[in-house]
C-alpha positions in Angstrom: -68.4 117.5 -42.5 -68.8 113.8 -42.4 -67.2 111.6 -40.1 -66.0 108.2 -40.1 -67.2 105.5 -37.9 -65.2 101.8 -37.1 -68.4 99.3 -37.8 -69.7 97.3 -35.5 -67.4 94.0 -35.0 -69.7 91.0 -36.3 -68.9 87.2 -36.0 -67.3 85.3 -33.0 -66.1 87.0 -29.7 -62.5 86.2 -30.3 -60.5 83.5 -28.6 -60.2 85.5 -25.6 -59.6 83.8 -22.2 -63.0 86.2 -21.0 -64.6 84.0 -24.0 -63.6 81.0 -22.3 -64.8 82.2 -18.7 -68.0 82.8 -20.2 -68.4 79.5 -22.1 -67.7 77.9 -18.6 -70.2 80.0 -16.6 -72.7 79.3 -18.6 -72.4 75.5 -18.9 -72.2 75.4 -15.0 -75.2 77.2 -14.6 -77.3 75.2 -17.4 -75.8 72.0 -16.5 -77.1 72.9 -12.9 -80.2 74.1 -13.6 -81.3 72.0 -16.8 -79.0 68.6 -16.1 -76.4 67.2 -18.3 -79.0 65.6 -20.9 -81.6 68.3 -21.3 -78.2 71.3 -21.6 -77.7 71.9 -25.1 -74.5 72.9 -26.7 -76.8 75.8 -28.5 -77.9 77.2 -25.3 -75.0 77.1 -23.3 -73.8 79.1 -26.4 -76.7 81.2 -26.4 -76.2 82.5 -22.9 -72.4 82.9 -23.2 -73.2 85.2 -26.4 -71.0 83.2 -28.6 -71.4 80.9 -31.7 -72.3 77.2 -31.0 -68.9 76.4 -33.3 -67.0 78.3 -30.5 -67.9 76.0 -28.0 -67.0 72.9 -29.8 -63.3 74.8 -30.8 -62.5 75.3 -27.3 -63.8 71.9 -25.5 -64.8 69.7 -28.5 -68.2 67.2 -26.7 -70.6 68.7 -24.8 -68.5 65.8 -22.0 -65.6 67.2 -22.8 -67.2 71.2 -21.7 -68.7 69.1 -18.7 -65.6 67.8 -17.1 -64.0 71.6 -18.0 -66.6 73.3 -16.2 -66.4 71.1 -13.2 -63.0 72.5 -13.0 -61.5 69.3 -11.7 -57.9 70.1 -11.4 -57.2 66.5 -13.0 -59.7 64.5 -15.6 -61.0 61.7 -13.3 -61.7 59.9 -16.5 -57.9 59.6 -17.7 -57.3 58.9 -14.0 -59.8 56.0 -13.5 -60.4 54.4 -16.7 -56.9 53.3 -18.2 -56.3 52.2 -14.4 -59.6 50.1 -13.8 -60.2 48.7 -16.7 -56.7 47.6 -17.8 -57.1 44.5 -15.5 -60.4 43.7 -16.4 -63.2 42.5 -13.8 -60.6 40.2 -11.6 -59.3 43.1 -9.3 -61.4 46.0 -10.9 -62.3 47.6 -6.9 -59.2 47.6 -5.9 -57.7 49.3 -9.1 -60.5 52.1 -8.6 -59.9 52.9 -4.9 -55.9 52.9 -5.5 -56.2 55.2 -8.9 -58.7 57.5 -6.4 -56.4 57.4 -3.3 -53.8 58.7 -5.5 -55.5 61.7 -6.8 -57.5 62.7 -3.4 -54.2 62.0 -1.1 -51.8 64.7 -2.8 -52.6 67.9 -0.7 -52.2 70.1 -3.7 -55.0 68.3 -5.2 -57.0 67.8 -2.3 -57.6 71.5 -2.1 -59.1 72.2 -5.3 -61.1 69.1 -5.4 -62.7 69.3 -2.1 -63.6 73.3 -3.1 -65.3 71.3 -5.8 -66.9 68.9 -3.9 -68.5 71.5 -1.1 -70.2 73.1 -4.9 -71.7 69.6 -5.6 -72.9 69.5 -2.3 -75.1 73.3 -3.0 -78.7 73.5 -4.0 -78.6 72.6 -7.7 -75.0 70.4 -7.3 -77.5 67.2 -7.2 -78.3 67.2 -11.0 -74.4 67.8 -11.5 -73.8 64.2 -9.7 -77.0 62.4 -11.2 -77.0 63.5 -15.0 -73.7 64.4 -15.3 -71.1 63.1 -13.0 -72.5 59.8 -13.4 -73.2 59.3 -16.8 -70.2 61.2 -18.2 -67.0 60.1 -15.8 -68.6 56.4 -14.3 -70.4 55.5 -16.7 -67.8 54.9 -19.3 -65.8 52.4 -16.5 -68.7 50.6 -16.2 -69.2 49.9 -20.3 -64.9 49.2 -20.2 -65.7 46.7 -17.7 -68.1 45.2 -19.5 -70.5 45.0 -16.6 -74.4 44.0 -16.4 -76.7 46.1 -15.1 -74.4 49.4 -15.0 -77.3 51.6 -14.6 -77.5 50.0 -10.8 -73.9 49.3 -10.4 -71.9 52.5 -10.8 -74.5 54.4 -8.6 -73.8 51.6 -5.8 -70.2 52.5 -6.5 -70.0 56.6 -6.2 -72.3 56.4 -3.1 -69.3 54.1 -1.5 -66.8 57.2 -3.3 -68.9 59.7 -2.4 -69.0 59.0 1.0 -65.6 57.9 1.6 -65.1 61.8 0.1 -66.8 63.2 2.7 -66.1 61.2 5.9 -62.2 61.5 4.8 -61.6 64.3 2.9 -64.5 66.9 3.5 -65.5 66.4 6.8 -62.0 64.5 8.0 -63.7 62.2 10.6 -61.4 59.9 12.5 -59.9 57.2 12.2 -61.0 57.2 8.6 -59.2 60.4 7.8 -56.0 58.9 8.7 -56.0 55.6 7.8 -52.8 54.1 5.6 -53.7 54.1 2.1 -53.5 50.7 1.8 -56.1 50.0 5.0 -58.2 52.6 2.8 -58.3 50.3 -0.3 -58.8 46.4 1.9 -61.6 48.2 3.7 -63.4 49.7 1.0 -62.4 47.0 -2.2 -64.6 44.4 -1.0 -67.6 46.2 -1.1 -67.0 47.9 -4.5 -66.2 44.7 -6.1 -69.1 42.7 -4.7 -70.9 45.9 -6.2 -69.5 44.9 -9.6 -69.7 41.5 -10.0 -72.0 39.9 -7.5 -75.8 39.2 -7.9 -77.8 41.9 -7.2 -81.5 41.4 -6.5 
């Protein structure tokens, strides 16, 4: 008596949201262990088990997948770039910190992204910030802006965001944690801008 047997499915996994999970688990954990630059498309694939062409289908660039698998409940770079660079240079600090206030300062938001923020701050969340974060979401204000020396420059500006982060978000230290908005954004513009367009040695 013979018997019949379904064959083996071949291909793609299908475009199941598990598919997607797994896409996004493995980025993070190559993106952490390997940095943004050395991660490949291929082996994020590879340890997913899916096709490389998968990948692309659900999240397009490799900076596309990055942003997804930071699971940011908003893209910072549709936040902050149409908002800073608009204006140009003249003004450029101030645009950031407002456009940043406005995300951080809705409590619905707040949640997710601090969750986010405390993941940076574990043992491998440094290559996140420094090969990807960075390059990826600061980096492209800094070439809209049309600024010199952006390699120095945007780093001078996320340590000023990163801190103000933790001191006011993460940590919620006094007065700082409470301060108007707009005391947020005279105190902290200043800085940034002198960061952007003042000599530097």
């Amino acid at each position: 008596m013979s018997s019949t047997r379904t064959p083996a499915p071949r291909g793609r996994r299908p475009g199941a949201p598990d598919t997607r999970a797994a896409i996004l688990a493995a980025a993070r954990h190559r993106f952490a262990e390997q940095g943004f630059a050395r991660a490949s498309i291929r082996s994020i694939a590879a340890e997913a088990g899916v096709d490389p062409a998968l990948v692309h289908h659900y999240f397009g660039t490799k900076d596309e997948l990055f942003v997804a698998a930071l699971e940011l409940p908003v893209d910072p770079r549709r936040v902050l770039l149409p908002a800073i660079a608009e204006g140009g240079l003249d003004g450029a600090a101030e645009r950031l910190v407002r456009a940043f206030l406005s995300v951080w300062d809705e409590p619905e938001i707040r949640v997710r992204l601090v969750a986010v923020f405390r993941g940076v701050l574990d043992a491998d969340g440094e290559r996140l910030v420094r090969e990807g974060f960075l390059p990826v979401v600061l980096g492209p204000v800094g070439e809209a802006l049309g600024i010199d020396r952006p390699e120095l420059r945007m780093p001078l500006v996320a340590s000023q965001m990163l801190g103000l982060i933790m001191l006011r978000y993460v940590v919620a230290v006094e007065p700082l944690a409470s301060l108007p908005p707009d005391d947020v954004v005279a105190i902290y513009a200043p800085t940034l801008q002198r960061y952007l367009t003042a000599d530097l040695p």
